[in-house]
PDB file of N, CA, C and O in Angstrom, chain B, residues numbered from 101:
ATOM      1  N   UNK B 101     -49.071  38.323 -45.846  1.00  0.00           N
ATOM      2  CA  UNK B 101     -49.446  37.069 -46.465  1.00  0.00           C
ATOM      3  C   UNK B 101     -48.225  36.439 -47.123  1.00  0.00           C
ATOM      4  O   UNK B 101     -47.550  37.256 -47.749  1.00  0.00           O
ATOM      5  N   UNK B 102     -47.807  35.273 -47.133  1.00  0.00           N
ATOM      6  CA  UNK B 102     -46.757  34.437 -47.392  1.00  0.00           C
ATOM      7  C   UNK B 102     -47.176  34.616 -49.059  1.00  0.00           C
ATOM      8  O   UNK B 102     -48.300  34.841 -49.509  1.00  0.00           O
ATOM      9  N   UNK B 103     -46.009  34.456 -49.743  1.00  0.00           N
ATOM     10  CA  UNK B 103     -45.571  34.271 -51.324  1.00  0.00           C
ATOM     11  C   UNK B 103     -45.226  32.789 -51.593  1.00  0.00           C
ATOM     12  O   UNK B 103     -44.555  32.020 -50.904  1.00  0.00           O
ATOM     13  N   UNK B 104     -45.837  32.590 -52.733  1.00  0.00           N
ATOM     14  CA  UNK B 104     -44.934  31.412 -53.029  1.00  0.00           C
ATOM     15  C   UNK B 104     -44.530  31.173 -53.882  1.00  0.00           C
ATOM     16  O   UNK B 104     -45.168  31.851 -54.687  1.00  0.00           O
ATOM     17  N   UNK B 105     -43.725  30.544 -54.487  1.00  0.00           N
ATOM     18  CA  UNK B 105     -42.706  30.581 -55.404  1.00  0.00           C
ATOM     19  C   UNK B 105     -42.791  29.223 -55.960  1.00  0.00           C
ATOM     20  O   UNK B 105     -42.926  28.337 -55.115  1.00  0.00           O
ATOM     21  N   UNK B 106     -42.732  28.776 -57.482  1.00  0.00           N
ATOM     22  CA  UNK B 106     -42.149  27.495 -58.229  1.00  0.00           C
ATOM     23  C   UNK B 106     -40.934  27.516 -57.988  1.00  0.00           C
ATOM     24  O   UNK B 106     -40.343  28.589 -57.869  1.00  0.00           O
ATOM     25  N   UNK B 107     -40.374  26.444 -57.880  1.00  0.00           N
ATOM     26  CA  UNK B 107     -38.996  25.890 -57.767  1.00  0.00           C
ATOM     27  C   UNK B 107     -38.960  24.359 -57.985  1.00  0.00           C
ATOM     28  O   UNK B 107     -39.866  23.567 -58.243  1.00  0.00           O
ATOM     29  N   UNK B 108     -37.719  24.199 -57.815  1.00  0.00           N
ATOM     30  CA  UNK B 108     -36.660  22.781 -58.101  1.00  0.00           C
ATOM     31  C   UNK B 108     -35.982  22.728 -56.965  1.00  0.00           C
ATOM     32  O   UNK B 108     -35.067  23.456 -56.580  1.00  0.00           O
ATOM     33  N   UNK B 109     -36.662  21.508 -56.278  1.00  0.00           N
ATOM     34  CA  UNK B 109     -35.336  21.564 -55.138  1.00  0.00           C
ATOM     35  C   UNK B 109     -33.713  20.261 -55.869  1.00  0.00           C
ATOM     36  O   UNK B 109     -33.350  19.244 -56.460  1.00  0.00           O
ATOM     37  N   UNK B 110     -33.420  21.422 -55.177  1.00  0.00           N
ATOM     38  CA  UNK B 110     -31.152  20.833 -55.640  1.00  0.00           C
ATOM     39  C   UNK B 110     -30.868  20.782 -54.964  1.00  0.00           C
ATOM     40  O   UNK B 110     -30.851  21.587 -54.033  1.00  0.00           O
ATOM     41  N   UNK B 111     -30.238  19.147 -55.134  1.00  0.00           N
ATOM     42  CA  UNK B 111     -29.327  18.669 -53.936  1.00  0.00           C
ATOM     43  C   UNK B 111     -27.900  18.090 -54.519  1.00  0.00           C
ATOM     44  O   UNK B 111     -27.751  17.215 -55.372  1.00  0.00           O
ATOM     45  N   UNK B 112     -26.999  18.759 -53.881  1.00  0.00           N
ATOM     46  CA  UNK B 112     -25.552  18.500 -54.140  1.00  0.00           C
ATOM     47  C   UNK B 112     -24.756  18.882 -52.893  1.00  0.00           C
ATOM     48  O   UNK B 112     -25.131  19.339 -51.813  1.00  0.00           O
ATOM     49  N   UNK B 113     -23.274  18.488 -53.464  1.00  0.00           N
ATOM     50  CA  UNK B 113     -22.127  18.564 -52.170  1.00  0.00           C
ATOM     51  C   UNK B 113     -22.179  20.222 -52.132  1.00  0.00           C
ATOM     52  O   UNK B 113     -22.809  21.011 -52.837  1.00  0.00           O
ATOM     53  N   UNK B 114     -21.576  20.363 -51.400  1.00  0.00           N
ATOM     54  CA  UNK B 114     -20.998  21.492 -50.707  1.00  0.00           C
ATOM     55  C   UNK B 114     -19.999  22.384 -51.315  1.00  0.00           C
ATOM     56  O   UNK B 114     -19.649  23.458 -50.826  1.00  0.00           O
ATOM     57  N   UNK B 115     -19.484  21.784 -52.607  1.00  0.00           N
ATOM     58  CA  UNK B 115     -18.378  22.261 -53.170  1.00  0.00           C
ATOM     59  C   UNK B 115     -18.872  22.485 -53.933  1.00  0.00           C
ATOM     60  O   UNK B 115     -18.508  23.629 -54.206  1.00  0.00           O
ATOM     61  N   UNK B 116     -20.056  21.974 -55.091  1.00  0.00           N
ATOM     62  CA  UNK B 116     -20.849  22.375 -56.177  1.00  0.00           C
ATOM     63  C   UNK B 116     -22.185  23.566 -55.677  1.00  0.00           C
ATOM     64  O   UNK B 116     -22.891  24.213 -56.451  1.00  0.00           O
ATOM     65  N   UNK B 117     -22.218  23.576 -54.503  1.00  0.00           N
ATOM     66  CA  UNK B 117     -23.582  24.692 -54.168  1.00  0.00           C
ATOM     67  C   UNK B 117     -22.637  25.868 -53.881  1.00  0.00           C
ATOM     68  O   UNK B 117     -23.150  26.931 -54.231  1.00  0.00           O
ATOM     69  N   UNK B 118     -21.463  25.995 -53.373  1.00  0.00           N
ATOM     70  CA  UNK B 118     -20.459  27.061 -53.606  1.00  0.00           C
ATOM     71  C   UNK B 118     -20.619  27.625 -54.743  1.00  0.00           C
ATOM     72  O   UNK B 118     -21.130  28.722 -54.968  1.00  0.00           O
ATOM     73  N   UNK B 119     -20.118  26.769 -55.576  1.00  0.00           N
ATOM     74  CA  UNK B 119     -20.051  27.362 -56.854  1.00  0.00           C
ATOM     75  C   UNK B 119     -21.644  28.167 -57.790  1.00  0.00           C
ATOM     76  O   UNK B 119     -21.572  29.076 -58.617  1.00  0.00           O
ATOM     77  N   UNK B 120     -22.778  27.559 -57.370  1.00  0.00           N
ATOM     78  CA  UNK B 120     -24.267  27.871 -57.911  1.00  0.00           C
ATOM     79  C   UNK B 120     -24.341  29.050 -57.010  1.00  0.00           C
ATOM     80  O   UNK B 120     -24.991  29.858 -57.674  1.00  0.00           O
ATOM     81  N   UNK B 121     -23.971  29.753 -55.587  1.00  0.00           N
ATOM     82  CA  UNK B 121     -24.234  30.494 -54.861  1.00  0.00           C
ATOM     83  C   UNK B 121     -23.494  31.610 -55.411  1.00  0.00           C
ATOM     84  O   UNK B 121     -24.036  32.693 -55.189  1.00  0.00           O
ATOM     85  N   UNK B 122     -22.132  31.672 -56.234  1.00  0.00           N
ATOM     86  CA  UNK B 122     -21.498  32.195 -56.905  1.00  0.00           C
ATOM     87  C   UNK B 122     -22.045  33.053 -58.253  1.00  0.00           C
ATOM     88  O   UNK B 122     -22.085  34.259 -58.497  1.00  0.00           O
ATOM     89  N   UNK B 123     -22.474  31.773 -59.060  1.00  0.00           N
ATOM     90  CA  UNK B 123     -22.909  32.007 -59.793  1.00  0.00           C
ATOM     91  C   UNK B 123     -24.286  33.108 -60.069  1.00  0.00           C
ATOM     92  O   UNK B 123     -24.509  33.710 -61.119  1.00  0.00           O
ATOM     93  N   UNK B 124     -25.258  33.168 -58.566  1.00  0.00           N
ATOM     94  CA  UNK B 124     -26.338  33.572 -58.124  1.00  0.00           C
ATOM     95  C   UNK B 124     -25.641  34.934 -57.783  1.00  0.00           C
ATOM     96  O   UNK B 124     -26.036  36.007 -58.240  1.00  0.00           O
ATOM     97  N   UNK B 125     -24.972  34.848 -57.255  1.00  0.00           N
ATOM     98  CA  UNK B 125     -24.342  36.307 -56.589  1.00  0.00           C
ATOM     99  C   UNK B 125     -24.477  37.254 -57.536  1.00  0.00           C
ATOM    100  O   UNK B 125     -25.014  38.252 -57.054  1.00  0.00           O
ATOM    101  N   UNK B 126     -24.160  37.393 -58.936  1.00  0.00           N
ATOM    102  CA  UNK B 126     -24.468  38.383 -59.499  1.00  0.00           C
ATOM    103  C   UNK B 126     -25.170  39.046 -59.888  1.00  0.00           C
ATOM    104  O   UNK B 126     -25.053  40.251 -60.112  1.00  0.00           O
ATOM    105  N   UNK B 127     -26.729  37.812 -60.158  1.00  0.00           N
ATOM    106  CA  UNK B 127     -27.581  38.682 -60.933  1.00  0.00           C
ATOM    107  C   UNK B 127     -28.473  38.470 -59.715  1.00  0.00           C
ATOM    108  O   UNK B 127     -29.272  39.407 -59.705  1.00  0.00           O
ATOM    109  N   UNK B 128     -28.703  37.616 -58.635  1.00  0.00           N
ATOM    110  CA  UNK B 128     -30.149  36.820 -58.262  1.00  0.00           C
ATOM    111  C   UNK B 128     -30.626  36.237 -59.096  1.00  0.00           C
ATOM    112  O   UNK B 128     -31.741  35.994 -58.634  1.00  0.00           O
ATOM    113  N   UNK B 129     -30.576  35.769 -60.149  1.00  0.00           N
ATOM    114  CA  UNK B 129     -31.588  35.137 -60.733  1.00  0.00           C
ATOM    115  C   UNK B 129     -31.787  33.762 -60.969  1.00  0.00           C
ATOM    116  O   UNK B 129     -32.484  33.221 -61.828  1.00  0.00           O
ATOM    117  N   UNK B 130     -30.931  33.167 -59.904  1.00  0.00           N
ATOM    118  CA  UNK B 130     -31.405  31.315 -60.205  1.00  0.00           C
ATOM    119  C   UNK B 130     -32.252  31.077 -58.814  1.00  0.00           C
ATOM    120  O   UNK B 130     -33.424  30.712 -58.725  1.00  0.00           O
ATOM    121  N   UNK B 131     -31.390  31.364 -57.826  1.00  0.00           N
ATOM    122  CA  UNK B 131     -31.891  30.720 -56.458  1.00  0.00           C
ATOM    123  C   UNK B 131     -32.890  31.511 -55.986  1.00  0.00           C
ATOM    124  O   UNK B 131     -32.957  32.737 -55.895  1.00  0.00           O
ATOM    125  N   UNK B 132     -33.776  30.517 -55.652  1.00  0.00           N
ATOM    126  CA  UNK B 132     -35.427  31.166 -54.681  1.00  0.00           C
ATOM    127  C   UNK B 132     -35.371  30.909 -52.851  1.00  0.00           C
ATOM    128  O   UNK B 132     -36.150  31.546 -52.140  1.00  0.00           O
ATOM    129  N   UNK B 133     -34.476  30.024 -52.309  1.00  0.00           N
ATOM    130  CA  UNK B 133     -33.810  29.933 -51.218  1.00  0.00           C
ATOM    131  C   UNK B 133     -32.576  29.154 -51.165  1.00  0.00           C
ATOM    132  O   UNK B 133     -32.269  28.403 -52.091  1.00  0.00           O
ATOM    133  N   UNK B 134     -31.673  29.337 -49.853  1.00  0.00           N
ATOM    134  CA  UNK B 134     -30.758  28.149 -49.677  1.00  0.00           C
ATOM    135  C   UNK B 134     -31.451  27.995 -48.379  1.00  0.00           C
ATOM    136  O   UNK B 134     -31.923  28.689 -47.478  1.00  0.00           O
ATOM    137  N   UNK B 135     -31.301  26.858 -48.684  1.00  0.00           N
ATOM    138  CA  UNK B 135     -32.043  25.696 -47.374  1.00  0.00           C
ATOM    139  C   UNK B 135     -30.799  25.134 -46.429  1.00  0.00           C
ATOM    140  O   UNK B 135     -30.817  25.617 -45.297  1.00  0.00           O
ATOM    141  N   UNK B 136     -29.748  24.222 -46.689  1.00  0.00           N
ATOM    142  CA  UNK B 136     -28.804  24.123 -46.097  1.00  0.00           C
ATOM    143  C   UNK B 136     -27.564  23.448 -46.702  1.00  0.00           C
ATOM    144  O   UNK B 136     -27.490  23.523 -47.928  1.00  0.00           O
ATOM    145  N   UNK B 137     -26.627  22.832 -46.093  1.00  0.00           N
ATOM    146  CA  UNK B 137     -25.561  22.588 -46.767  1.00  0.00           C
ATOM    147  C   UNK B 137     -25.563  22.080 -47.881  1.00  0.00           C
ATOM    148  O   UNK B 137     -24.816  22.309 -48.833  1.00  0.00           O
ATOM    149  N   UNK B 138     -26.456  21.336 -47.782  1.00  0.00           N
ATOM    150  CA  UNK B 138     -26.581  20.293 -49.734  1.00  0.00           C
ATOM    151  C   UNK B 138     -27.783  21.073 -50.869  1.00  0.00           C
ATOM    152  O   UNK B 138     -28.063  20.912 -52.057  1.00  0.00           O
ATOM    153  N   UNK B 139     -28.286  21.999 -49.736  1.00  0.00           N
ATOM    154  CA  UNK B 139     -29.896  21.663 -50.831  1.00  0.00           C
ATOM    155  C   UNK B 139     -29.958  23.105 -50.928  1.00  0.00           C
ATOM    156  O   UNK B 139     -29.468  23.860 -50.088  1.00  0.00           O
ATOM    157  N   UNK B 140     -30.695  23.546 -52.180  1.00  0.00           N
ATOM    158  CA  UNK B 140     -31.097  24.834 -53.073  1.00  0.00           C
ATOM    159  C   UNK B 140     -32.432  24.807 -53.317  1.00  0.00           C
ATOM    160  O   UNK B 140     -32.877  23.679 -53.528  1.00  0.00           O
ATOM    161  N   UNK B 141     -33.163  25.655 -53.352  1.00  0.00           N
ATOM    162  CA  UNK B 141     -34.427  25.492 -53.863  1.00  0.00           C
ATOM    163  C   UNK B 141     -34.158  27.044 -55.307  1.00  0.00           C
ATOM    164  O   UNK B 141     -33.956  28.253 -55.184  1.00  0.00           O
ATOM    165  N   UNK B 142     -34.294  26.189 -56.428  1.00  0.00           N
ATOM    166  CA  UNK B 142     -34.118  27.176 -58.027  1.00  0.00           C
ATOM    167  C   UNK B 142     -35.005  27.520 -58.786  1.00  0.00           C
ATOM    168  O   UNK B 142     -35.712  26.629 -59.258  1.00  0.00           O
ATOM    169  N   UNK B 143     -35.236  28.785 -59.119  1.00  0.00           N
ATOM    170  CA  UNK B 143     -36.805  29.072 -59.644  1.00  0.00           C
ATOM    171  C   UNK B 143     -36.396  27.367 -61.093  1.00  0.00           C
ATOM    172  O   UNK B 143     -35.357  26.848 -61.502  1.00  0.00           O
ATOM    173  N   UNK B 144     -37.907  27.124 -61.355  1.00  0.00           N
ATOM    174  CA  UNK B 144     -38.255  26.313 -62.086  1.00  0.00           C
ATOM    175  C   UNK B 144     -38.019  26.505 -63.277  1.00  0.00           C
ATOM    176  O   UNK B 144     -37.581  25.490 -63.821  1.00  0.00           O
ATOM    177  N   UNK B 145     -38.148  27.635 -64.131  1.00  0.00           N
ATOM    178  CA  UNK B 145     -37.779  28.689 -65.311  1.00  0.00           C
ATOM    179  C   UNK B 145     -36.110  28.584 -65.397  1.00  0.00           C
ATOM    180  O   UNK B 145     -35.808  28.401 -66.576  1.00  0.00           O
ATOM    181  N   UNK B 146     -35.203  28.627 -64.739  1.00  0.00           N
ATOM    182  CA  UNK B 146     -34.212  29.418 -64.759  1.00  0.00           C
ATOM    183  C   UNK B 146     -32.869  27.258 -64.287  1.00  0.00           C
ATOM    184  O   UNK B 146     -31.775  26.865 -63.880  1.00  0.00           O
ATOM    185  N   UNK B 147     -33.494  27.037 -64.526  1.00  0.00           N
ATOM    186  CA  UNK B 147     -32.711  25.158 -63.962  1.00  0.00           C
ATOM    187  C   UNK B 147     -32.011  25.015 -65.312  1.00  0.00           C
ATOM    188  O   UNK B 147     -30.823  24.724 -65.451  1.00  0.00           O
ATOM    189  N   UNK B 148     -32.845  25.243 -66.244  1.00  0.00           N
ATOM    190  CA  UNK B 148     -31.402  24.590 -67.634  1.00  0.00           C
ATOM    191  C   UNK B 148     -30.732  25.501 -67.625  1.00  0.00           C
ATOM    192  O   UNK B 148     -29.581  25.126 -67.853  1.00  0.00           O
ATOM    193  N   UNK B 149     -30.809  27.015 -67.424  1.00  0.00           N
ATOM    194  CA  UNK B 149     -29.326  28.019 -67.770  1.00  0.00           C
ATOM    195  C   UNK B 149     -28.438  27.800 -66.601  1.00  0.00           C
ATOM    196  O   UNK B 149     -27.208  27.819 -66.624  1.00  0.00           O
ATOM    197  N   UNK B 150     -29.476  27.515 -65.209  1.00  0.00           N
ATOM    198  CA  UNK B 150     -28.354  26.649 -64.292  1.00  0.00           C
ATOM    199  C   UNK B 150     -27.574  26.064 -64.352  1.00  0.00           C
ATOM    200  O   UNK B 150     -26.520  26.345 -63.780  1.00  0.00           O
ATOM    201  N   UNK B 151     -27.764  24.814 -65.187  1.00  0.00           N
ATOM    202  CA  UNK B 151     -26.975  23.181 -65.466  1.00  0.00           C
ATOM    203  C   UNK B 151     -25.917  24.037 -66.422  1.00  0.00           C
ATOM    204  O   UNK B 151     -24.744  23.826 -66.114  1.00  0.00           O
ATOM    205  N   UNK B 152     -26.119  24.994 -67.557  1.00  0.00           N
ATOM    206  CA  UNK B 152     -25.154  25.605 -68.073  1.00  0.00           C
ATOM    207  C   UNK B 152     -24.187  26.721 -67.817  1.00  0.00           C
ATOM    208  O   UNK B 152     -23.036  26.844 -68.235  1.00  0.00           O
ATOM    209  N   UNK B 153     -24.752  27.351 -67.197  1.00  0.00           N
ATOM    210  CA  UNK B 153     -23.829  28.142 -66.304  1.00  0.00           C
ATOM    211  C   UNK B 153     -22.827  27.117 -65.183  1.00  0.00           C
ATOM    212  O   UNK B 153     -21.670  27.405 -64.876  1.00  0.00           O
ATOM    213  N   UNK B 154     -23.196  26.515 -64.940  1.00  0.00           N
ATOM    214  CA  UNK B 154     -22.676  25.292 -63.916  1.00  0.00           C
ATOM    215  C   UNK B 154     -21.265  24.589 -64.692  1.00  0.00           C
ATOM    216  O   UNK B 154     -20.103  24.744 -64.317  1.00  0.00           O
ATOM    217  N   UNK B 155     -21.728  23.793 -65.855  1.00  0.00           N
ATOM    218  CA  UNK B 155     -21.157  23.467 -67.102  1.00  0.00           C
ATOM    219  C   UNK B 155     -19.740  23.827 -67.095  1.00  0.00           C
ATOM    220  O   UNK B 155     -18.668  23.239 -66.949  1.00  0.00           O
ATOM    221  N   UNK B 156     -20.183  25.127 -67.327  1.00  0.00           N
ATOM    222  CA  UNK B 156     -19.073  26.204 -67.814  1.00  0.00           C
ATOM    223  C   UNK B 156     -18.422  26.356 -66.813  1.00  0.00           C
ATOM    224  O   UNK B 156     -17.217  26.125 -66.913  1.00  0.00           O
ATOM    225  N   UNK B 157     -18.813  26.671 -65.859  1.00  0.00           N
ATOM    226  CA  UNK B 157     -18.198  26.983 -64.679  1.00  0.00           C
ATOM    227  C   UNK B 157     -16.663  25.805 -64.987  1.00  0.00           C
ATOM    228  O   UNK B 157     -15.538  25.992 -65.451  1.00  0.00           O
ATOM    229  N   UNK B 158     -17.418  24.579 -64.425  1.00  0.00           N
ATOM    230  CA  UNK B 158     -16.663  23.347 -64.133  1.00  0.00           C
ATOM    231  C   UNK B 158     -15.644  23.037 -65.165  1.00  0.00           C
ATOM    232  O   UNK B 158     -14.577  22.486 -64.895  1.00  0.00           O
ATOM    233  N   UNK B 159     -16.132  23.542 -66.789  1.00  0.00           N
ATOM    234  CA  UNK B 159     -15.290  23.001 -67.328  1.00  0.00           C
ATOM    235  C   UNK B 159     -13.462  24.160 -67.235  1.00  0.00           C
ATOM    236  O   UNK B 159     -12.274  23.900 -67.428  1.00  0.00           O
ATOM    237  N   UNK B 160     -14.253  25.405 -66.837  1.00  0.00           N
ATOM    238  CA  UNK B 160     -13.137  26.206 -67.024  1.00  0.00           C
ATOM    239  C   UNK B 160     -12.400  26.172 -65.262  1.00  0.00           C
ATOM    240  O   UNK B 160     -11.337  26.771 -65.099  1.00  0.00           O
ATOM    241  N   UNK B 161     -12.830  25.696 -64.469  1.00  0.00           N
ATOM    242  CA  UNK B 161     -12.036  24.954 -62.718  1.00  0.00           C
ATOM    243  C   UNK B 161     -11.255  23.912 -63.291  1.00  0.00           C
ATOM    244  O   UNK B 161     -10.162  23.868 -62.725  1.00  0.00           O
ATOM    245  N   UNK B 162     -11.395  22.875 -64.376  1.00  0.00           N
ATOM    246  CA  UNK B 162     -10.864  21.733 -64.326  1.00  0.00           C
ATOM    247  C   UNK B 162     -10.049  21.922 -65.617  1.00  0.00           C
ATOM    248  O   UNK B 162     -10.588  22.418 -66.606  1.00  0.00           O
ATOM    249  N   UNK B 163      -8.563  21.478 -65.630  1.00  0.00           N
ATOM    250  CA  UNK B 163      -7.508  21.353 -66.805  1.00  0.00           C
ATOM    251  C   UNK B 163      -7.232  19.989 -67.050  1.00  0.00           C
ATOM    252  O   UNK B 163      -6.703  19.072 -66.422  1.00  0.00           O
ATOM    253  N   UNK B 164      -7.782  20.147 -68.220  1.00  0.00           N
ATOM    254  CA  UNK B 164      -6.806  18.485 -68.636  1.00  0.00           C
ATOM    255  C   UNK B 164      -5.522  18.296 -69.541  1.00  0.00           C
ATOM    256  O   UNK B 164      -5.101  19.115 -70.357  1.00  0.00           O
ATOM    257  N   UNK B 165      -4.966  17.028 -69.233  1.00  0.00           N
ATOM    258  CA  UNK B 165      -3.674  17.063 -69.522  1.00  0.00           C
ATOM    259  C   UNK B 165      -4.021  16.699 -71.444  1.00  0.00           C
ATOM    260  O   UNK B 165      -5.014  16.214 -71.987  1.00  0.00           O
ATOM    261  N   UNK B 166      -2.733  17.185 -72.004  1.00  0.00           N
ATOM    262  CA  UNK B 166      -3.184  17.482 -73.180  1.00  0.00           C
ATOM    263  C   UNK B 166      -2.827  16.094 -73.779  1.00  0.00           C
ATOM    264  O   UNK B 166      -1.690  15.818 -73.398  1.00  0.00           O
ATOM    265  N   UNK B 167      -3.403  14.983 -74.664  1.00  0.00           N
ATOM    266  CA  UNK B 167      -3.046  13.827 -75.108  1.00  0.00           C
ATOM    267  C   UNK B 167      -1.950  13.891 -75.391  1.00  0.00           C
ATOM    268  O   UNK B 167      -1.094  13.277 -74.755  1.00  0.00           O
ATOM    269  N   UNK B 168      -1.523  15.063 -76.982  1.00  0.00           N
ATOM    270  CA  UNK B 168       0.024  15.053 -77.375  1.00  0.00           C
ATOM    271  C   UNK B 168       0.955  14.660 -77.219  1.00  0.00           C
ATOM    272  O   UNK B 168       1.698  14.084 -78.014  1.00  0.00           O
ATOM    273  N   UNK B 169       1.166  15.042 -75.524  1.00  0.00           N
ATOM    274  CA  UNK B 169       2.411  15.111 -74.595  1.00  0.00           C
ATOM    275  C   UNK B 169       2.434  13.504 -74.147  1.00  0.00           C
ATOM    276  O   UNK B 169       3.462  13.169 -73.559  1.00  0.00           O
ATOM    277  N   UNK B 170       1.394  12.434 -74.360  1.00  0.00           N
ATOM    278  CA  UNK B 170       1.339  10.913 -73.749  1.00  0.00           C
ATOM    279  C   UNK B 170       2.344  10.458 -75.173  1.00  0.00           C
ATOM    280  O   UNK B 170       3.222   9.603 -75.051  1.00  0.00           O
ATOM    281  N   UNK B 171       2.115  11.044 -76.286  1.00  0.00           N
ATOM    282  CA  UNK B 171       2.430  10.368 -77.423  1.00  0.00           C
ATOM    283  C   UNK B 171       3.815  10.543 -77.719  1.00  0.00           C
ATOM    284  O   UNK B 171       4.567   9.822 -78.376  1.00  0.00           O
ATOM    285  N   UNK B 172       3.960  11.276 -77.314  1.00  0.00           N
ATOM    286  CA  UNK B 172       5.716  11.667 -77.516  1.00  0.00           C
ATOM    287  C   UNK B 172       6.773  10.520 -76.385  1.00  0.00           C
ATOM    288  O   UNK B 172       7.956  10.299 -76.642  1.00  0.00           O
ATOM    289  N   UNK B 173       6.122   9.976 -75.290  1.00  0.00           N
ATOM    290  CA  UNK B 173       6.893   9.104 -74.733  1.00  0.00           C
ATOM    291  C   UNK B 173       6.588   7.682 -75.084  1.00  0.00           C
ATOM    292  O   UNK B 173       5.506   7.313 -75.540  1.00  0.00           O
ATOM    293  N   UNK B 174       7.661   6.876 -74.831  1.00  0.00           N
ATOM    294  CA  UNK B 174       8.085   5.785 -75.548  1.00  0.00           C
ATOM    295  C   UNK B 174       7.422   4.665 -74.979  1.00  0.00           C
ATOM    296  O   UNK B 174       7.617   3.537 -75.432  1.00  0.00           O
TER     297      UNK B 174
END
């Protein structure tokens, strides 16, 4: 007999579902399927520690340049 599951379907690029498939890799505990290149289906429970785990992710991939260093030139 088929199961069924609550979820959220997610749709994003290809470069951000990398990263959520990543994130999934360790524990299982966000994703309920991957469907295909753009789209996720995420237990329903588990979508805001998603968006934050995600968050984090992104903010620690991306460096920004530090203001300071604009102020010192003329």
């Amino acid at each position: 007999m088929p199961k069924a599951s609550k979820g959220v379907l997610v749709e994003c690029d290809p470069a951000i579902k990398a990263i959520i498939l990543k994130i999934d890799q360790e524990k299982n505990e966000y994703i309920v399927e991957d469907l295909d290149d753009t789209h996720l289906m995420v237990k329903d429970s588990k979508v805001q520690a998603l968006k934050a785990k995600l968050d984090e992710e992104l903010k620690n991939a991306v460096s920004y340049p530090d203001d300071d260093d604009d102020s010192d030139r003329g």
